[in-house]
Backbone bond lengths (Angstrom), bond angles and torsions (degrees), N, CA, C in turn:
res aa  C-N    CA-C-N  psi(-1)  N-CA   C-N-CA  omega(-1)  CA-C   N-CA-C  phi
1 X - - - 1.443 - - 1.532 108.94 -
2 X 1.532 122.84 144.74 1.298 130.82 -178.65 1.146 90.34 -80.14
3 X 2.001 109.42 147.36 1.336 116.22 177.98 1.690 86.80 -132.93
4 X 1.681 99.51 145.39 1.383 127.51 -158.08 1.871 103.65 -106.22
5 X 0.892 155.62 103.41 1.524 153.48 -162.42 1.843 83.59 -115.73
6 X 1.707 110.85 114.68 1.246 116.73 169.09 2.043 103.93 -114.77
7 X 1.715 104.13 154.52 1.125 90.24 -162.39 1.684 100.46 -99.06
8 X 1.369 142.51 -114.10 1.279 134.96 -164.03 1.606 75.91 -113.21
9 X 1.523 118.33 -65.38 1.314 127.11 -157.91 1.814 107.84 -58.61
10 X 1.248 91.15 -43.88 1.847 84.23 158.82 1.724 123.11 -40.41
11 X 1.573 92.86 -49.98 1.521 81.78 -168.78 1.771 106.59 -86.90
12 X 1.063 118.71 -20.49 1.031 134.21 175.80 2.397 103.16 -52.35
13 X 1.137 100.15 -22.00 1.347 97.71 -166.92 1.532 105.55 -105.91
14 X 1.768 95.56 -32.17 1.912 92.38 168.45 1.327 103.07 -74.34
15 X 1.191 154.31 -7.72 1.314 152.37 148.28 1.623 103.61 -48.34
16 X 0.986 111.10 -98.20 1.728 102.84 159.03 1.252 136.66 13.48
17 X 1.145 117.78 -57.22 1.354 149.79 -145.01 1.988 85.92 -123.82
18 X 0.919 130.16 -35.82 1.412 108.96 168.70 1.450 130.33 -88.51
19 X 1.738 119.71 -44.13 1.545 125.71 142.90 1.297 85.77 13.52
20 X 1.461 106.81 -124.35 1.254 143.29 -136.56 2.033 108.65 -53.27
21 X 1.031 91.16 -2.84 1.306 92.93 167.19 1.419 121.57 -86.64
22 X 0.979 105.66 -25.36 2.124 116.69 -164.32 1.629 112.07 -69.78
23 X 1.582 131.54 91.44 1.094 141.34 -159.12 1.705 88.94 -86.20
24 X 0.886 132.67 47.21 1.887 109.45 -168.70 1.476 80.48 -171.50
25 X 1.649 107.75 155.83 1.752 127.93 166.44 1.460 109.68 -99.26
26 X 0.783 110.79 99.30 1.584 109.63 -170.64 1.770 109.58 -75.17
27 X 1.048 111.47 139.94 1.813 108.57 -159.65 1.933 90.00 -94.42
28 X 1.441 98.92 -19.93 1.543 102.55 -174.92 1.677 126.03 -173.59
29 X 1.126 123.98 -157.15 1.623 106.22 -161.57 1.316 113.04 174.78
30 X 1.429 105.86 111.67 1.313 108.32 -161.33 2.043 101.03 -110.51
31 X 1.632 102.26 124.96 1.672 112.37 179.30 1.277 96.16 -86.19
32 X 1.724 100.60 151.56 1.436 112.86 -179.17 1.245 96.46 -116.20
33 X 1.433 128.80 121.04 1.823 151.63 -172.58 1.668 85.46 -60.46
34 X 1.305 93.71 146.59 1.391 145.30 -44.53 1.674 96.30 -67.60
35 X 1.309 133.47 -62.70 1.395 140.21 173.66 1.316 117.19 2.81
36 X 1.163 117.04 -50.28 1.853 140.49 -171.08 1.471 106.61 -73.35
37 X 0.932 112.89 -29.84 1.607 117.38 -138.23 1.496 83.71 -73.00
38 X 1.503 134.39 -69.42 1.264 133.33 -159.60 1.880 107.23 -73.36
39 X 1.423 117.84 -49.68 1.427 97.52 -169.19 1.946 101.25 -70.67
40 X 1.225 121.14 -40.27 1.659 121.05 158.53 1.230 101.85 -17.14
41 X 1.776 126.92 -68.16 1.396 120.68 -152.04 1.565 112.32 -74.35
42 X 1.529 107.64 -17.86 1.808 115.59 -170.06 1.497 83.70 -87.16
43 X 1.098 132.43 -57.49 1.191 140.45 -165.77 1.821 107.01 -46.40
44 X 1.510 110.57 -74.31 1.214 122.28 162.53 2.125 107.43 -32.59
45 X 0.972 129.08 -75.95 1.047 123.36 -165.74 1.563 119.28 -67.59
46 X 1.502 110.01 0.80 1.616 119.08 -172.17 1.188 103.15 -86.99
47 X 1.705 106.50 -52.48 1.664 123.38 177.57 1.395 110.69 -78.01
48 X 1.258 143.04 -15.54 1.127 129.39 164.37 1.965 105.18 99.08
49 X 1.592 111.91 25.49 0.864 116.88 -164.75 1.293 111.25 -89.19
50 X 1.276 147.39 128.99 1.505 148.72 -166.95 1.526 112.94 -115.54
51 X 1.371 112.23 -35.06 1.548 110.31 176.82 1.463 117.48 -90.55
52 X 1.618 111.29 75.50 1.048 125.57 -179.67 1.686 121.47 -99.09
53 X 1.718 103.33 129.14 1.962 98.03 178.30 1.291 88.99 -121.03
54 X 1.243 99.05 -156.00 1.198 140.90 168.95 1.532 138.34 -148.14
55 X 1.388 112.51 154.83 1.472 108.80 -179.80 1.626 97.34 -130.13
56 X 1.585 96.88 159.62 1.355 109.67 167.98 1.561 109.67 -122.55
57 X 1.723 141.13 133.43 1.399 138.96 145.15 0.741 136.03 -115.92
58 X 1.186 126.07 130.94 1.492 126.23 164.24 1.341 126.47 -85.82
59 X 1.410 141.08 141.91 1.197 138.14 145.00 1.550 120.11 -101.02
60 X 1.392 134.54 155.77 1.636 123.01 157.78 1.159 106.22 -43.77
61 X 1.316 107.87 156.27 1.361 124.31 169.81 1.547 127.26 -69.33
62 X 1.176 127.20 125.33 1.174 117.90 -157.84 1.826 109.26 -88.56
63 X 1.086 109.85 123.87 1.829 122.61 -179.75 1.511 97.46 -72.84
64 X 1.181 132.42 133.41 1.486 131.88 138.51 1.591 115.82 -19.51
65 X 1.412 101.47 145.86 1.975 84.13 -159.65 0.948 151.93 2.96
66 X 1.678 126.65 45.00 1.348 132.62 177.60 1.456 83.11 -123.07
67 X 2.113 106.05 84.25 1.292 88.16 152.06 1.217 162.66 -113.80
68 X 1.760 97.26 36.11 1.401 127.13 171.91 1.651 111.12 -44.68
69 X 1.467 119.53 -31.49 1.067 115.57 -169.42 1.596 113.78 -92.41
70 X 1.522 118.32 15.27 1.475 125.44 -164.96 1.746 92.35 -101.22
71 X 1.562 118.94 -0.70 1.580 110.81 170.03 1.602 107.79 -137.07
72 X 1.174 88.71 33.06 2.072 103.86 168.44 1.664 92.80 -69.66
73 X 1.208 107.41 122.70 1.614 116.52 169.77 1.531 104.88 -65.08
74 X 1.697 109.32 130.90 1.585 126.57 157.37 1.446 120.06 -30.28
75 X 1.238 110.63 138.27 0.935 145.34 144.54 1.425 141.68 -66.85
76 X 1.318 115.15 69.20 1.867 108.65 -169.57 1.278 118.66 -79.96
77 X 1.277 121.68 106.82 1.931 147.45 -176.57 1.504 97.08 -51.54
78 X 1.551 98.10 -50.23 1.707 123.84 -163.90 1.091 130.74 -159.22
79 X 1.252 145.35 128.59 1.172 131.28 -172.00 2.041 102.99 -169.37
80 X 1.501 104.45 133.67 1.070 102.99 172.50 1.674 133.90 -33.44
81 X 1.622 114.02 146.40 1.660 93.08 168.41 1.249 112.98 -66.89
82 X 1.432 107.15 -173.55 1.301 106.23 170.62 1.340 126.71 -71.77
83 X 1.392 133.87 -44.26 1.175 160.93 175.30 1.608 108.68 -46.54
84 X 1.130 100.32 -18.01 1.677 109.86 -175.22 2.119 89.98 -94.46
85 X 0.793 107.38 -34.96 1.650 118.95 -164.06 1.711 116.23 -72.63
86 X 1.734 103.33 -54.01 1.028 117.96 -167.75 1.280 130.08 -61.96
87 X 1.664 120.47 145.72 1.474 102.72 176.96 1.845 118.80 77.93
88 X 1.240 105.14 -21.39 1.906 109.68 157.52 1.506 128.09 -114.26
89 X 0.966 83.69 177.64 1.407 101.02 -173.10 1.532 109.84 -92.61
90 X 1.477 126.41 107.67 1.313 120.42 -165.34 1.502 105.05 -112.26
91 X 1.179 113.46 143.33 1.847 110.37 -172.63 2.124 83.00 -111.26
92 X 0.901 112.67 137.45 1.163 125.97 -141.93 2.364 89.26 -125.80
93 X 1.670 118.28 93.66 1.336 77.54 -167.87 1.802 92.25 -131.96
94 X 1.307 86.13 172.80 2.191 99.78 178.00 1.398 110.02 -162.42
95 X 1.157 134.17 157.74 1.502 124.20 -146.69 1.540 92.75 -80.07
96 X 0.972 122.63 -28.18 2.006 120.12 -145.09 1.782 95.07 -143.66
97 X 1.272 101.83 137.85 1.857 110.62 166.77 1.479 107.34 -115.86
98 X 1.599 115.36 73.58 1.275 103.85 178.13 1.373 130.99 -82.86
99 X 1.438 112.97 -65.71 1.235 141.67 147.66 1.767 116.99 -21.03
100 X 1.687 99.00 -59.81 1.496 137.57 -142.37 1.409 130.72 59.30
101 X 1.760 110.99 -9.68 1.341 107.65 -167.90 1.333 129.87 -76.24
102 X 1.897 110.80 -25.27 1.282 87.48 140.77 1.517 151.36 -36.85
103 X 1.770 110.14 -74.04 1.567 112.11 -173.74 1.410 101.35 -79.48
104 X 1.182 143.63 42.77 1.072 139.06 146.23 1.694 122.89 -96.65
105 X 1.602 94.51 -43.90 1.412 111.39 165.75 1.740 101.42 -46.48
106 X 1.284 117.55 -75.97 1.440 117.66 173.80 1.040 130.54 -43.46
107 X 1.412 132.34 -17.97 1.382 137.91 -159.06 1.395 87.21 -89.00
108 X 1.447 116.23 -59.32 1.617 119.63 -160.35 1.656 123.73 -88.19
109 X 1.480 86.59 -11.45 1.969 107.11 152.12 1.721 120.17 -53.59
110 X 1.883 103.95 -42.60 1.151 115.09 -165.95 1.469 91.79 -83.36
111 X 1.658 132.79 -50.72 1.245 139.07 159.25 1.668 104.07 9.95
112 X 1.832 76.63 -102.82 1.929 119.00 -179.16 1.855 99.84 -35.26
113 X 1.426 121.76 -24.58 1.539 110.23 174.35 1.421 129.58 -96.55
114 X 1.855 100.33 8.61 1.222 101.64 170.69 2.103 107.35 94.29
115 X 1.194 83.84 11.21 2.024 102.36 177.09 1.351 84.04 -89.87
116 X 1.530 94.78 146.73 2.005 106.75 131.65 1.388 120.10 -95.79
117 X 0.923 110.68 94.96 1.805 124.61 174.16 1.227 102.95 -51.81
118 X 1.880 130.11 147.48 1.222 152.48 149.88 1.809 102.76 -122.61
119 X 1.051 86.31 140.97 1.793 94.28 176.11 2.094 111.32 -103.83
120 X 1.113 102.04 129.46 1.775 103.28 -177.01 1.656 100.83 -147.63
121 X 1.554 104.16 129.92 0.661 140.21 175.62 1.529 132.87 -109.62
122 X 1.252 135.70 159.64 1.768 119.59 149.72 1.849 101.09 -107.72
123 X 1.263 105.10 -16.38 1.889 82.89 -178.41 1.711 101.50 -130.64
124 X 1.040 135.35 152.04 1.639 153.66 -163.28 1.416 104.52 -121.94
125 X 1.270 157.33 58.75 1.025 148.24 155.87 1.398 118.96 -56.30
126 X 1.812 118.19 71.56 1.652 109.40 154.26 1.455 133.73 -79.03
127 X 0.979 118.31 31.84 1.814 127.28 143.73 1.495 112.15 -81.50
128 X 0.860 117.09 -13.28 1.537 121.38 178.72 1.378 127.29 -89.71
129 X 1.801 88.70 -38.59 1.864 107.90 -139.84 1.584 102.25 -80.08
130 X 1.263 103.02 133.09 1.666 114.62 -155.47 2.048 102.22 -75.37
131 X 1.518 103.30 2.72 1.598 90.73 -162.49 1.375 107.85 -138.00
132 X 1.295 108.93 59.58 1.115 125.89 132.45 1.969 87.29 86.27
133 X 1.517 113.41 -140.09 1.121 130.54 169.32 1.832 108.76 -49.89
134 X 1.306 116.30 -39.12 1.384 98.98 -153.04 1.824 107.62 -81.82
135 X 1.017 110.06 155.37 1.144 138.52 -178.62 1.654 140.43 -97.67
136 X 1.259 133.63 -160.65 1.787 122.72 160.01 1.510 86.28 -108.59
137 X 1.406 119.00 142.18 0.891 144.77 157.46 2.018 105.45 -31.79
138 X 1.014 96.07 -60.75 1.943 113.82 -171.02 2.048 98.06 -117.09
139 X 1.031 112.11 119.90 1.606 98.58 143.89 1.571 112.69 -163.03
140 X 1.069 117.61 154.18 1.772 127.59 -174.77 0.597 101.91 -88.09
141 X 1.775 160.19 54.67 1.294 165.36 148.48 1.354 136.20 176.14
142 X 1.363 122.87 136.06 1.835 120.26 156.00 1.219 100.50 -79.29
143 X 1.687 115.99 161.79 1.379 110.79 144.77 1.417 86.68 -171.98
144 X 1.394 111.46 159.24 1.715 123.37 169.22 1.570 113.82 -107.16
145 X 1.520 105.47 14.09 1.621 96.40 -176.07 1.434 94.33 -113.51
146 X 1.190 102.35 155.72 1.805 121.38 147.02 1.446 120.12 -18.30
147 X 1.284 142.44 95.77 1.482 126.09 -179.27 1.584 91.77 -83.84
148 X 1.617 124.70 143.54 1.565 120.87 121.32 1.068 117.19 -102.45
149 X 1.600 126.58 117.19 1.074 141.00 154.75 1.790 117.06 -34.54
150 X 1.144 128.75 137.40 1.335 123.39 149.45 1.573 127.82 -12.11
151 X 1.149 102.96 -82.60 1.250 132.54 155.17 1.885 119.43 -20.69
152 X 1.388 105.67 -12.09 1.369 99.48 -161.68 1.886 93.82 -125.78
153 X 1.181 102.59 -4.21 1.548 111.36 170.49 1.402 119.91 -59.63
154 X 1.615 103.63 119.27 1.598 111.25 -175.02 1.710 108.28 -34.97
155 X 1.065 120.14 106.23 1.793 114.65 172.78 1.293 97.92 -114.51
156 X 1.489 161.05 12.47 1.289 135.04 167.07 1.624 122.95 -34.28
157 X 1.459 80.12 177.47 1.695 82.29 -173.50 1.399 116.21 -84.79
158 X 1.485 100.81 13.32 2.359 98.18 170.49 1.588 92.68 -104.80
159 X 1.408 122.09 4.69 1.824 120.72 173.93 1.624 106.93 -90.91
160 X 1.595 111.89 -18.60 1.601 92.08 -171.46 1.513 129.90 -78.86
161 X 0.800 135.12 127.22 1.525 145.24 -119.78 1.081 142.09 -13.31
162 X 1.661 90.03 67.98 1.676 105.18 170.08 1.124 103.89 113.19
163 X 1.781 115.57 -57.59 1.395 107.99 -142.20 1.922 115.89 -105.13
164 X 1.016 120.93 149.54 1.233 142.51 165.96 1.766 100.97 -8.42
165 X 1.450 117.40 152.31 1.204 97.38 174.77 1.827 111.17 -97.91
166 X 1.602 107.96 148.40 1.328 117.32 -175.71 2.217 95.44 91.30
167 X 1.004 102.14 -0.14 1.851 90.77 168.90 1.225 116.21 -124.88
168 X 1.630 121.33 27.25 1.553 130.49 -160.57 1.752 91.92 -124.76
């Protein structure tokens, strides 16, 4: 698989490039861990959005052709109550829709709680996407490769400047 290395200003421009798409006021906006967390927060602070959560999912791990395990029901780590959900309009976001089974799981979580879910994205991967026609509601890109985000660059603490850990 092609792998995609985007830099800040990259993402900084699919941000850009999504804005102006968003036909709806979203009352609130739920990030999906870890993926979500950063374009959610640009996102959140662009629109002026304050009622911000989060969710966490798990699925099994997926084996190389064992793909019995690609409709193993979610796992929720975390996830808002309901009462936090209901009755708004939730923009629902995670960097990439590859799979979809994550933000789909979430989308129809927020559904079942009495939300109106929107799905947003910055990348659309339908070579992947397990559901057929449907799509993210919003996203700033196709692509069939691998994105790494910025954000996803090894930074531990034996990366900070440069050197080995215990020679910095």
């Amino acid at each position: 698989m092609r792998h995609e290395f985007l830099s800040w200003d990259e993402v900084d421009r699919l941000i850009d490039h999504l804005i102006p798409q968003f036909d709806v006021e979203f009352d609130g906006m739920v990030m999906i861990t870890r993926g979500g967390i950063i374009p959610g927060g640009l996102l959140a602070e662009a629109l002026g959005i304050t009622h911000v959560l989060t969710a966490a999912v798990n699925f099994p791990a997926e084996m190389e052709r064992d793909f019995s395990r690609l409709f193993a029901w979610p796992e929720f780590m975390q996830f808002p109550e309901d009462e936090l959900l209901e009755a708004r309009r939730i923009l629902v976001v995670d960097d990439v829709w590859g799979s979809g089974r994550t933000i789909t799981a979430v989308r129809n979580r927020v559904g079942s709680a009495g939300g109106v879910p929107y799905t947003g994205v910055l990348h659309f991967n339908p070579y992947r996407n397990l559901f057929g026609t449907a799509r993210p509601d919003y996203y700033a890109a196709v692509t069939d490769a691998h994105i790494v985000y910025p954000w996803e660059i090894d930074r531990g603490p034996d990366r900070i400047l440069g050197a080995p850990m215990g020679e910095g």
